[in-house]
Structures are given as structure tokens and as C-alpha cells.
N, C-alpha and C positions, 0 to 999 in steps of 0.2 A: 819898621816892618810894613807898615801900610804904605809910604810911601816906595818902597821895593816890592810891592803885592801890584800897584798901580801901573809901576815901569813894565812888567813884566807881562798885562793886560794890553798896554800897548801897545809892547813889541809884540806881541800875539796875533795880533788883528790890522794894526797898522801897515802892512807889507800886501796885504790881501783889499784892503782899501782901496791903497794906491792903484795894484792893479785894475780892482772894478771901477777906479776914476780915469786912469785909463782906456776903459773899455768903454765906459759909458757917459763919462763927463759929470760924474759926481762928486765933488768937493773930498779929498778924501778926509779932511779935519770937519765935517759935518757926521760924516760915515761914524765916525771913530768918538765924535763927541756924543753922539745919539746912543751909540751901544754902551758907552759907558754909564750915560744917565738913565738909560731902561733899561738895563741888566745890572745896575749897581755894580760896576766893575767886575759880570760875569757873576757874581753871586748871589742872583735873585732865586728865587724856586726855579723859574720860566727860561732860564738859562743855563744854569748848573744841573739843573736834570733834563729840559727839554731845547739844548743847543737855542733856544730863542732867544734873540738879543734886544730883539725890537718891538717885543709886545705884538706880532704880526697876528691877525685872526685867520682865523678857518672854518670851513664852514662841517669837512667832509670827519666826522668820528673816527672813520680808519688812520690820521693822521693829524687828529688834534686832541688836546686836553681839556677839561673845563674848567677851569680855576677860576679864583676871585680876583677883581680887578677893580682900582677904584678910575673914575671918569668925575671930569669936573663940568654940572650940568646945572643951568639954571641958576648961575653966584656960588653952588657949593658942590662938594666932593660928597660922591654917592659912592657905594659899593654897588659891585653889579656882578655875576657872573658870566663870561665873557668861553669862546672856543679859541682857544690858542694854536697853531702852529706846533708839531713837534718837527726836530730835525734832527739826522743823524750827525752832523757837526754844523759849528759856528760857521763856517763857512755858505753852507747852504744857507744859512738865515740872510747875512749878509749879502749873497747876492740875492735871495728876493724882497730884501729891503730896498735895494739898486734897482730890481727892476720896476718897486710899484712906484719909486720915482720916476724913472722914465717912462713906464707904459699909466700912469698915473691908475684910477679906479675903474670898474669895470661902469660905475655910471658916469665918469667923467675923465677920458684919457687923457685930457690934458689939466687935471689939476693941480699937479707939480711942476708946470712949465717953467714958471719963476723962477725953482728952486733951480732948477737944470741951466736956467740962462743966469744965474748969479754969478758973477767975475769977483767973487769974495765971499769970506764965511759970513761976516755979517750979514750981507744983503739974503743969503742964501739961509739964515740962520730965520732974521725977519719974513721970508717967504714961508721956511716951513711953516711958523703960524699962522699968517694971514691964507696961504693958501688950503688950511683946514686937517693940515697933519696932526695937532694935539689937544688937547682939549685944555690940558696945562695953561691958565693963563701966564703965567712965569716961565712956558717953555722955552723962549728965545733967550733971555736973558740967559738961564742956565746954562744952556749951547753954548754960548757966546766966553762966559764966566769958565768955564770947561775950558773950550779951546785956547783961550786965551793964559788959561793958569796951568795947561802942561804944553803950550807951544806946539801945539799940534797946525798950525797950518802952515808947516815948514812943510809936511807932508803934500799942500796943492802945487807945489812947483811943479811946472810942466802939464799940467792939467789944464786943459783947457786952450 
């Protein structure tokens, strides 16, 4: 069952990937291994009720939620509450996940460059973290461990 609940997450998202990797040049087996690991396969609170796949913040209350969040700060995992993102579907999340990659943060537009010039999930997977995406010290590995164990980077063919 779980592993037919997983397939089915895939094909969900995995076609809409592709496309925003070809729009924009982003890895679509990064795309797809990040919403899996921060939406727990779509069935975290922040996803199953607010379309958000990707822990995205916000700042404006007409459009976001306050929920609990844990961030890993100083060697350990804090609780924090955090403004989230709502969206009307998974898709809108997913392309503003695509674009804080490409247009990177509003203090630094090029903080994901890395990730956008990676010619592979690894290297692309190692950039998310060094270039300041998670707080997760185990974040790459996980990516990596993901894409690797449902074959998702059959999905970058032709990207790039």
C-alpha cells in the first residue's frame, strides 16, 4: 500500500516537474525528491491542507498560515513557529519553489546558482546545502538516498 501511495505521489507531480525543468533548468529529480521529503509524500499538515510542498515562507497573513516548524540551529533541532505559504494547488507551490531557485532570495539573487548550473542530481543535491537551502544537516544525503531509491532522475533527461 505504501509503496502504491508513493507511485501515485510521483506520477502526481513528476510530469509538472519535468515541465518547470524545462522552463527553467531545474533538475526535475531534485524538484520531486525535495517535495517528497518536505511534504512527507504530500501528507504533512502544510501540504494536505495548505498545497505547500516545500515548507515555502511568507511573510503577507492574507496568504499564509502559522504553524510549528522545527529548524536545525546551533548543533540541534529547535521548534519555532514559522508563516507558511498557503496555495490553491500543488502546483502553484511547485513553481514558486522553481522560481526561488532561479531568482534565488530577495537578499541574495544569486544564492542557488549552483543548484541551477548542476549537470547532475548529486552535484545539485550537494549545492542545495552548501548553498543555504536547509538547515537539515542530513539534507543532501536524504535527496540523494530519495532520488536514488525511486529512480527519479530518469526524469532529467533532456534538461538541460
Amino acid at each position: 500500500m505504501v509503496q502504491e501511495e508513493h507511485n501515485t505521489f510521483v506520477k502526481k507531480v513528476a510530469p509538472y516537474a519535468v515541465q518547470l525543468g524545462e522552463e527553467y533548468g531545474v533538475l526535475p529529480s531534485i524538484t520531486i525528491a525535495q517535495a517528497i521529503l518536505e511534504s512527507d509524500w504530500g501528507n504533512s499538515t502544510l501540504a494536505s491542507q495548505y498545497n505547500n510542498y516545500f515548507g515555502i515562507k511568507g511573510e503577507d497573513p492574507n496568504n499564509t498560515k502559522l504553524l510549528e516548524t522545527k529548524e536545525y540551529t546551533n548543533g540541534q533541532w529547535i521548534t519555532i513557529n514559522g508563516r507558511f505559504r498557503v496555495y490553491s494547488d500543488f502546483r502553484e507551490s511547485m513553481k514558486d519553489h522553481t522560481k526561488l531557485l532561479v531568482n534565488g532570495t530577495t537578499w541574495n539573487p544569486q544564492q542557488y546558482r549552483q543548484v541551477l548550473q548542476s549537470k547532475n542530481y548529486i552535484d545539485a543535491a550537494v549545492a542545495l546545502q552548501s548553498d543555504g537551502y536547509a538547515t537539515d544537516p542530513g539534507y543532501t544525503s536524504k535527496i540523494i538516498r530519495i532520488i536514488q531509491k525511486y529512480n527519479l532522475k530518469k526524469y532529467d533527461q533532456g534538461i538541460k
